[in-house]
N, CA, C and O atoms as a Tinker XYZ file with bonds, in Angstrom:
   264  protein
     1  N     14.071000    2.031000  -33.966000    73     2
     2  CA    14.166000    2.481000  -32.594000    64     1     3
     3  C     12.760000    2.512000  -31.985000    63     2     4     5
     4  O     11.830000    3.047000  -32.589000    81     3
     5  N     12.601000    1.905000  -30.722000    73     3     6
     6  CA    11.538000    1.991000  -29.862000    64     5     7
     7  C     11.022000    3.880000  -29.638000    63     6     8     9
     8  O     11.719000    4.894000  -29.598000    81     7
     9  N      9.480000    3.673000  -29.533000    73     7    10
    10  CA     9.409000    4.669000  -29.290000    64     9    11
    11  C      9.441000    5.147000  -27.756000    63    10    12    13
    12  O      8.881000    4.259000  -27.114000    81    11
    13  N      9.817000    6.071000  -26.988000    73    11    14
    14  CA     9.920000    6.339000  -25.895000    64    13    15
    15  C      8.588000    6.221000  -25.130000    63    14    16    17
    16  O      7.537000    6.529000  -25.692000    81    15
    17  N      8.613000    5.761000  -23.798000    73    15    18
    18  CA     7.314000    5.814000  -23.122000    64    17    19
    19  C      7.415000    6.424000  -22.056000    63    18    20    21
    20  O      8.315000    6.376000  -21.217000    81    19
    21  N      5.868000    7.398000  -22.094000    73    19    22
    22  CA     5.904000    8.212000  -20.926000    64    21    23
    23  C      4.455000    7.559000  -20.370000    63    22    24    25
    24  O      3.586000    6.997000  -21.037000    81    23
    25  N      4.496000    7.875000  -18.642000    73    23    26
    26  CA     3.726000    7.423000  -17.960000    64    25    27
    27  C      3.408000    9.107000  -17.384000    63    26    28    29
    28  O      4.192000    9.917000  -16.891000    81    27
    29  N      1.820000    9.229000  -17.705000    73    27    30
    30  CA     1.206000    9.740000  -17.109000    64    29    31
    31  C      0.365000    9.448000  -15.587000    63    30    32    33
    32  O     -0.465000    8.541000  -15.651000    81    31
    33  N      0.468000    9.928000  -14.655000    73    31    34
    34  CA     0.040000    9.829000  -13.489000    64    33    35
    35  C     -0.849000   11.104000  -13.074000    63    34    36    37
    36  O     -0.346000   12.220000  -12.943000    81    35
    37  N     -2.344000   10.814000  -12.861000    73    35    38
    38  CA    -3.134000   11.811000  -12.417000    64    37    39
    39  C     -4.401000   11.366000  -12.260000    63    38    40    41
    40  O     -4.786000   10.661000  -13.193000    81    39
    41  N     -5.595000   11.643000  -10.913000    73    39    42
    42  CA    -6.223000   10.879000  -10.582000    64    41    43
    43  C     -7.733000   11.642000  -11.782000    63    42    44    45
    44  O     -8.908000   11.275000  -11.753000    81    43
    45  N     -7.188000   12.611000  -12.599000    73    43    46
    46  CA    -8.380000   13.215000  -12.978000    64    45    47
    47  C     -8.226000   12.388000  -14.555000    63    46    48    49
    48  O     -7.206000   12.385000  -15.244000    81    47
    49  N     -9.578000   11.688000  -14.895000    73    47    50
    50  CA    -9.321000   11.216000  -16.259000    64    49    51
    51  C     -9.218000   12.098000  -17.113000    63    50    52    53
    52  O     -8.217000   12.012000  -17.824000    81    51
    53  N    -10.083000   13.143000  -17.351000    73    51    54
    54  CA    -9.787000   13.931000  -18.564000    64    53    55
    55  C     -8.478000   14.553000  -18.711000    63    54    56    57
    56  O     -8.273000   14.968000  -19.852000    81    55
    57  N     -7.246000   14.789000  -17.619000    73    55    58
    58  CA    -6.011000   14.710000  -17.635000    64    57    59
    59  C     -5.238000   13.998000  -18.223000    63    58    60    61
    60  O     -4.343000   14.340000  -18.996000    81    59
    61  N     -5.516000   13.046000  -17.916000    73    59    62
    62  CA    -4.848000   11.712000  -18.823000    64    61    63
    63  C     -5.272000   11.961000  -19.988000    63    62    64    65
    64  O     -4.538000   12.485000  -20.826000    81    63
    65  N     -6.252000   11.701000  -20.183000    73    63    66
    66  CA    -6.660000   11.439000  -21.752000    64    65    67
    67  C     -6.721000   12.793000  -22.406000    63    66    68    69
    68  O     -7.268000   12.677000  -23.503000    81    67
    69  N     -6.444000   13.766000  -22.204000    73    67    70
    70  CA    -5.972000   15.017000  -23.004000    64    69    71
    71  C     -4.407000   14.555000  -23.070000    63    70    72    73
    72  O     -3.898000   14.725000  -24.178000    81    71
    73  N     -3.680000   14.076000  -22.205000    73    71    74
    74  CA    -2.076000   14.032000  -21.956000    64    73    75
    75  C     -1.438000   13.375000  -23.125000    63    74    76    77
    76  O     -0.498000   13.714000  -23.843000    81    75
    77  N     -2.527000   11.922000  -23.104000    73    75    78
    78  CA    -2.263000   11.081000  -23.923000    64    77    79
    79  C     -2.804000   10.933000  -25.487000    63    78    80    81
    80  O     -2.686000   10.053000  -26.340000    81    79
    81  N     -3.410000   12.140000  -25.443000    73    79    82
    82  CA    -4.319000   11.798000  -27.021000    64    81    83
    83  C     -2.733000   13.045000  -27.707000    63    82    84    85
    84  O     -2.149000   12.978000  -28.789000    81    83
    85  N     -2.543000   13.868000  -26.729000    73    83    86
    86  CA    -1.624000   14.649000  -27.477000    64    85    87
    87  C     -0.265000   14.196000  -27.345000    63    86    88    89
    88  O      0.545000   14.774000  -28.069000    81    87
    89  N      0.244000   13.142000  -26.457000    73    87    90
    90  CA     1.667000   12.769000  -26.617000    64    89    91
    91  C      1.975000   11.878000  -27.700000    63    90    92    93
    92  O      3.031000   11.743000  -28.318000    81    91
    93  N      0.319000   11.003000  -27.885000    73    91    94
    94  CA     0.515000   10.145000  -28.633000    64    93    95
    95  C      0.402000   10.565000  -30.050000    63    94    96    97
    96  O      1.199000   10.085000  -30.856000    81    95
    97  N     -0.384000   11.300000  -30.392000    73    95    98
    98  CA     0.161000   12.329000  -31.832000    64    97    99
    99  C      1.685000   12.423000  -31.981000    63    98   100   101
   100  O      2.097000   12.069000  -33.086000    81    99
   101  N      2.594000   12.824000  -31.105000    73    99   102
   102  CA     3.573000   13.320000  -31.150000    64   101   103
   103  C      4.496000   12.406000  -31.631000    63   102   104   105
   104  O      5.623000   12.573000  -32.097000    81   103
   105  N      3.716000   11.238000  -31.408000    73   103   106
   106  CA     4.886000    9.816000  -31.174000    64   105   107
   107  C      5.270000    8.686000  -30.471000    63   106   108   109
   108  O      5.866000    7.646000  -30.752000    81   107
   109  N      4.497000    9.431000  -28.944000    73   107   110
   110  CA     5.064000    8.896000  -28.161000    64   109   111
   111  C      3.990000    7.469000  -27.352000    63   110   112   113
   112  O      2.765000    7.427000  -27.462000    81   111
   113  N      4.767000    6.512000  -26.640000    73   111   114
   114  CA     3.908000    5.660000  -26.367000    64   113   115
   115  C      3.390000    5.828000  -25.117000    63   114   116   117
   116  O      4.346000    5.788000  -24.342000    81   115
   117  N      2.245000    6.017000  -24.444000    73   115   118
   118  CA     1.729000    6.455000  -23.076000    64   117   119
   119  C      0.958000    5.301000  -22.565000    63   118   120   121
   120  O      0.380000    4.362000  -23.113000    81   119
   121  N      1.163000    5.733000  -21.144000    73   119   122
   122  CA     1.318000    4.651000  -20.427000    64   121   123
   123  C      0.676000    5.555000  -18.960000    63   122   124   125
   124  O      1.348000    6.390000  -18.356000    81   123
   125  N     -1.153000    5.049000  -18.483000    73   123   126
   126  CA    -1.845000    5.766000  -17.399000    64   125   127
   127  C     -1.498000    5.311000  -16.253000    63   126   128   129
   128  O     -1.037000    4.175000  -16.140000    81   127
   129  N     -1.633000    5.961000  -15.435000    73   127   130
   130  CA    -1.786000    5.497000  -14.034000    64   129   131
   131  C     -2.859000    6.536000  -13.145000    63   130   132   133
   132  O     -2.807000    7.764000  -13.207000    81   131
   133  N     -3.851000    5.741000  -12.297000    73   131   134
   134  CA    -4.459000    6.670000  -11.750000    64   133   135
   135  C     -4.304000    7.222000   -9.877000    63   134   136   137
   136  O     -4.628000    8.150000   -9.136000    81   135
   137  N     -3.719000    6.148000   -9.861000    73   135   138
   138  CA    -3.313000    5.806000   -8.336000    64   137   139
   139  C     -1.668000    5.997000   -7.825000    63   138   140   141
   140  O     -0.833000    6.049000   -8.728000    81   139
   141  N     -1.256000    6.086000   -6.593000    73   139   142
   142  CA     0.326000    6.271000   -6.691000    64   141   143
   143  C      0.408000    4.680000   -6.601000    63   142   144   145
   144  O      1.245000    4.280000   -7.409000    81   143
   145  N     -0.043000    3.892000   -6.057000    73   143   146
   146  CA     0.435000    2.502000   -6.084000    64   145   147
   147  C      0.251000    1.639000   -7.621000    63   146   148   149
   148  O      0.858000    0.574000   -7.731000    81   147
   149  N     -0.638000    2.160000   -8.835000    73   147   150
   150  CA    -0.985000    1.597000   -9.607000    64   149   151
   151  C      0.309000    2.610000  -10.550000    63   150   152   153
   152  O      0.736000    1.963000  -11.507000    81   151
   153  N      0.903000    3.919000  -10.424000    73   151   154
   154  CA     1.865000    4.382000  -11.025000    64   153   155
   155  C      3.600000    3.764000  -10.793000    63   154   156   157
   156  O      4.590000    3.949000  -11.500000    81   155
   157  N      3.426000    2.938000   -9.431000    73   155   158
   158  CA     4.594000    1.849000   -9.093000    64   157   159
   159  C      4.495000    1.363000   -9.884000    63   158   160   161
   160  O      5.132000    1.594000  -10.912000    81   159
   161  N      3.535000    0.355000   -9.726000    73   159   162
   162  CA     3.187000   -0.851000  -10.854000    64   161   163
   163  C      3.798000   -0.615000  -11.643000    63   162   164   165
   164  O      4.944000   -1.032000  -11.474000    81   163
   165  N      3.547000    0.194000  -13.055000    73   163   166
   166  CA     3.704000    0.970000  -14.288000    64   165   167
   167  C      5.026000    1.233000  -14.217000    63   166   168   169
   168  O      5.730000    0.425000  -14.823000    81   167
   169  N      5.510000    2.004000  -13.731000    73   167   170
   170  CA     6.366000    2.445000  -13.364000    64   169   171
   171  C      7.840000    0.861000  -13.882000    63   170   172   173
   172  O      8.697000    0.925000  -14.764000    81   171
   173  N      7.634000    0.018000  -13.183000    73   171   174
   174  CA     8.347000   -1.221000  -12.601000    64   173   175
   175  C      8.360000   -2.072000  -14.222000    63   174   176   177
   176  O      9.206000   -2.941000  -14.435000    81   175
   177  N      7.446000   -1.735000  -15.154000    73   175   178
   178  CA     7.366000   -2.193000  -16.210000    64   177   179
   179  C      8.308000   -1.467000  -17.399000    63   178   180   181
   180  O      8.545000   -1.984000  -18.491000    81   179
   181  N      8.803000   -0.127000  -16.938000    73   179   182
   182  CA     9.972000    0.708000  -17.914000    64   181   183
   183  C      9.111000    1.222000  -18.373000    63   182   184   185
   184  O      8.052000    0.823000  -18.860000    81   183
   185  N      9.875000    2.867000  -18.122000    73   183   186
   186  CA     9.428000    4.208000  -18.763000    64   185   187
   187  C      9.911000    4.592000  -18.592000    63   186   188   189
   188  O     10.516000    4.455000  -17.529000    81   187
   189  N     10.291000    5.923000  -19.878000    73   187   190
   190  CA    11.160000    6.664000  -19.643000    64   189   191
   191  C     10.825000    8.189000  -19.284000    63   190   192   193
   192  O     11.835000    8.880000  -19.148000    81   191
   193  N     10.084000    8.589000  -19.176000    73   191   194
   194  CA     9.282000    9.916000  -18.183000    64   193   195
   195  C      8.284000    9.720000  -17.572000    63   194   196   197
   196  O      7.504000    9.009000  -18.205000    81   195
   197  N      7.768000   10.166000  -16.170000    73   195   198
   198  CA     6.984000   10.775000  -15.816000    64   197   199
   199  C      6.673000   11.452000  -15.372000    63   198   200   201
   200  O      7.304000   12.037000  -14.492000    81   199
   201  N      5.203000   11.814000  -15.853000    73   199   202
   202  CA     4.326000   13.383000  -15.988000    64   201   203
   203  C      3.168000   12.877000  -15.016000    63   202   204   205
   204  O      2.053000   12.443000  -15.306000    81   203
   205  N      3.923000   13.113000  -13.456000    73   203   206
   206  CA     2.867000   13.035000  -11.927000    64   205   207
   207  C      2.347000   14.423000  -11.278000    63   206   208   209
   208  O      2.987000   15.442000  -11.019000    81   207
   209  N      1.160000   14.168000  -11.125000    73   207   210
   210  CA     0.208000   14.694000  -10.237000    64   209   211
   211  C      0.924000   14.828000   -9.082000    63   210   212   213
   212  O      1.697000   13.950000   -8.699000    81   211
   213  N      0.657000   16.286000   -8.242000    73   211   214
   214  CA     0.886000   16.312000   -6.812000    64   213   215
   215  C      0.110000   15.557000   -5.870000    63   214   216   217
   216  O      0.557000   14.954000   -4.895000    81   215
   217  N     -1.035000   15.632000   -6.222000    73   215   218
   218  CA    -2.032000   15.212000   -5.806000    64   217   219
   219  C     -2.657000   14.036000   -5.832000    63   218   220   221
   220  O     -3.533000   14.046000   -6.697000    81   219
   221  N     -2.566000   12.786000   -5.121000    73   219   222
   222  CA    -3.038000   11.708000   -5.713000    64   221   223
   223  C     -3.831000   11.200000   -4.582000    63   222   224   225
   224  O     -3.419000   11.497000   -3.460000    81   223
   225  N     -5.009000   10.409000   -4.690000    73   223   226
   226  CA    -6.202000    9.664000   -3.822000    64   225   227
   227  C     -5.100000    8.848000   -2.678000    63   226   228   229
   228  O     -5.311000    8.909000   -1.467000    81   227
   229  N     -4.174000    8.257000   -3.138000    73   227   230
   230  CA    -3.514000    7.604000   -2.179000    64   229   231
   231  C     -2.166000    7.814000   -1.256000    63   230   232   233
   232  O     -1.611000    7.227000   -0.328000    81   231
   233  N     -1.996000    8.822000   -1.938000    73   231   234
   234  CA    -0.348000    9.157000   -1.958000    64   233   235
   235  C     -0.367000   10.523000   -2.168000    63   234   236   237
   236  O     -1.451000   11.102000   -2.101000    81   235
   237  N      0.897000   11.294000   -2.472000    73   235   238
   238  CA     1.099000   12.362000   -2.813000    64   237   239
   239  C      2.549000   12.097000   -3.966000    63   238   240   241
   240  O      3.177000   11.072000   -4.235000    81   239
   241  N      2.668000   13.292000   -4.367000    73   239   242
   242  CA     3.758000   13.087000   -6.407000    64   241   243
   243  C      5.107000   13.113000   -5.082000    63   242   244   245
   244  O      5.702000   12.036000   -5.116000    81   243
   245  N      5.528000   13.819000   -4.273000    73   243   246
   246  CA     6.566000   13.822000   -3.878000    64   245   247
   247  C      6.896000   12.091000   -2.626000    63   246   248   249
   248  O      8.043000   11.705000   -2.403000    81   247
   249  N      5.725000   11.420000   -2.071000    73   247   250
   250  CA     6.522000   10.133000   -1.884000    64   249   251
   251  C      6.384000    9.122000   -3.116000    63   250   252   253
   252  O      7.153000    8.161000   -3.099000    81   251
   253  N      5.660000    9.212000   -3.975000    73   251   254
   254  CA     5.980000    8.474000   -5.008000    64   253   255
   255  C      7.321000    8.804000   -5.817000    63   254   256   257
   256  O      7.864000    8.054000   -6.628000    81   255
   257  N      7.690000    9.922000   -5.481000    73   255   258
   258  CA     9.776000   10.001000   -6.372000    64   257   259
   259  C     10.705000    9.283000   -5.886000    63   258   260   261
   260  O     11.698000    8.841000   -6.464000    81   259
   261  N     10.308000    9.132000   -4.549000    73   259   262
   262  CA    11.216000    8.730000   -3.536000    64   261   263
   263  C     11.253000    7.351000   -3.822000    63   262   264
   264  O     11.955000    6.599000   -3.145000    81   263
């Protein structure tokens, strides 16, 4: 069985890379985004969670759900 992938979205790196050093211990396969248009992207490639920022340089977490 594939391992599940989560996409982290957050414009602060040390966010990510705390997110991902500990999901990926866990198991899991992670997958960054720093931008809301670069978390589309990602996004469009299959994942099965994401863990978004309210806050993003381009966008905001609530029109990127939409």
């Amino acid at each position: 069985m594939p391992k599940p992938t989560i996409l982290v979205v957050d414009d602060e790196q040390l966010i990510r890379w705390s997110l991902n050093d500990r999901l990926t211990q866990d198991g899991y396969r992670v997958v960054e985004a720093s931008t809301a248009a670069e978390a589309l992207e990602k996004y469009r490639e299959g994942v099965d969670l994401v863990l978004l920022d309210y806050r993003l340089p381009d966008s905001d977490g609530l029109t990127v759900l939409k």
